[in-house]
C-alpha positions, 0 to 999 in steps of 0.5 A: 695243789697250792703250786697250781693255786699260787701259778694262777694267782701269778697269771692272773696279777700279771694279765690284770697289770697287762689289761690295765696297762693295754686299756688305759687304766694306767693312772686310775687304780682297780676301778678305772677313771670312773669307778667307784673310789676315783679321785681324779688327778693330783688329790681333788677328792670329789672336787670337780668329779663331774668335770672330770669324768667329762674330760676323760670321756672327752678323751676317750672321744678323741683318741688322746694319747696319756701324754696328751692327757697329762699336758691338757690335765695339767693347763685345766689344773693351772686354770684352776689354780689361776681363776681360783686366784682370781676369784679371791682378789673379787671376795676382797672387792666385797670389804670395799663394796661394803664400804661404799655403800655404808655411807649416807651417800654413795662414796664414789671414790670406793665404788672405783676401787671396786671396780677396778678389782673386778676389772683386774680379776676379769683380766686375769680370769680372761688371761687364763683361759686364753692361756689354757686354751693355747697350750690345749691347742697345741697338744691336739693334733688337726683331727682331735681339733676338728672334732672338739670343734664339731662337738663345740658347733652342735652343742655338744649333742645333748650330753656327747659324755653320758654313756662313759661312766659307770652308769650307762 
């Protein structure tokens, strides 16, 4: 009987490996990408948890193989990565602005310091998704770009996402 009990157990591990391998929960634990104890990519936590499920519904949508996943989760995390240093060089602008507007008059020559952060980190903001943008571009193939693109044309639908988490 304890034969037959650990035989089954056997079965049953191995056909949950082959089910999660064959399903696409290769990366995602027990639960899948959406279940409860999800926690995204490279440690995120809870950071971004909407953002992610939209990517993984997005791919789901489009067919994208891991690989594809992998390269277009990688250009999102270096857009994050690059904006988030974008946005530090705009707390710094604050100290300034501070500054300039401190005085009896408004000092000019601190204002253009401001400006020119601000000019700086809307560069590289813009530089980053434009760099994303095209390493997203040339991971996808013309049918999964035809379709991001007719998503990106409608607006995507009013919600093109619901309907792939856990609470459908």
């Amino acid at each position: 009987m304890i034969c037959l009990a650990v035989a089954i157990g056997v079965l049953g591990v191995a056909a949950m490996r082959r089910a999660r391998r064959c399903h696409g929960y290769h990366d995602h634990g027990w639960y899948g990408p959406f279940g409860y104890g999800y926690h995204g990519h490279h440690g995120h936590g809870r950071r971004g948890g909407k953002a992610r499920m939209m990517l993984h519904a997005l791919f789901m949508r489009i067919d994208a193989s891991p690989a594809q996943e992998r390269a277009i989760i990688a250009e999102v995390d270096k857009l994050q990565e690059r904006v988030h240093g974008a946005k530090a060089g705009m707390r710094d602008a604050r100290g300034d602005l501070a500054a300039a507007l401190r005085g009896p008059v408004l000092d000019d020559a601190a204002l253009g310091a401001v400006l020119g952060r601000v000019d700086v980190a809307t560069g590289e903001a813009r530089s980053a998704v434009i760099d994303a943008l095209r390493g997203i571009h040339g991971v996808l193939d013309d049918r999964q770009r035809g379709q991001i693109a007719d998503l990106l044309d409608h607006g995507g639908g009013g919600g093109w996402w619901r309907g792939f988490g856990p609470y459908r």
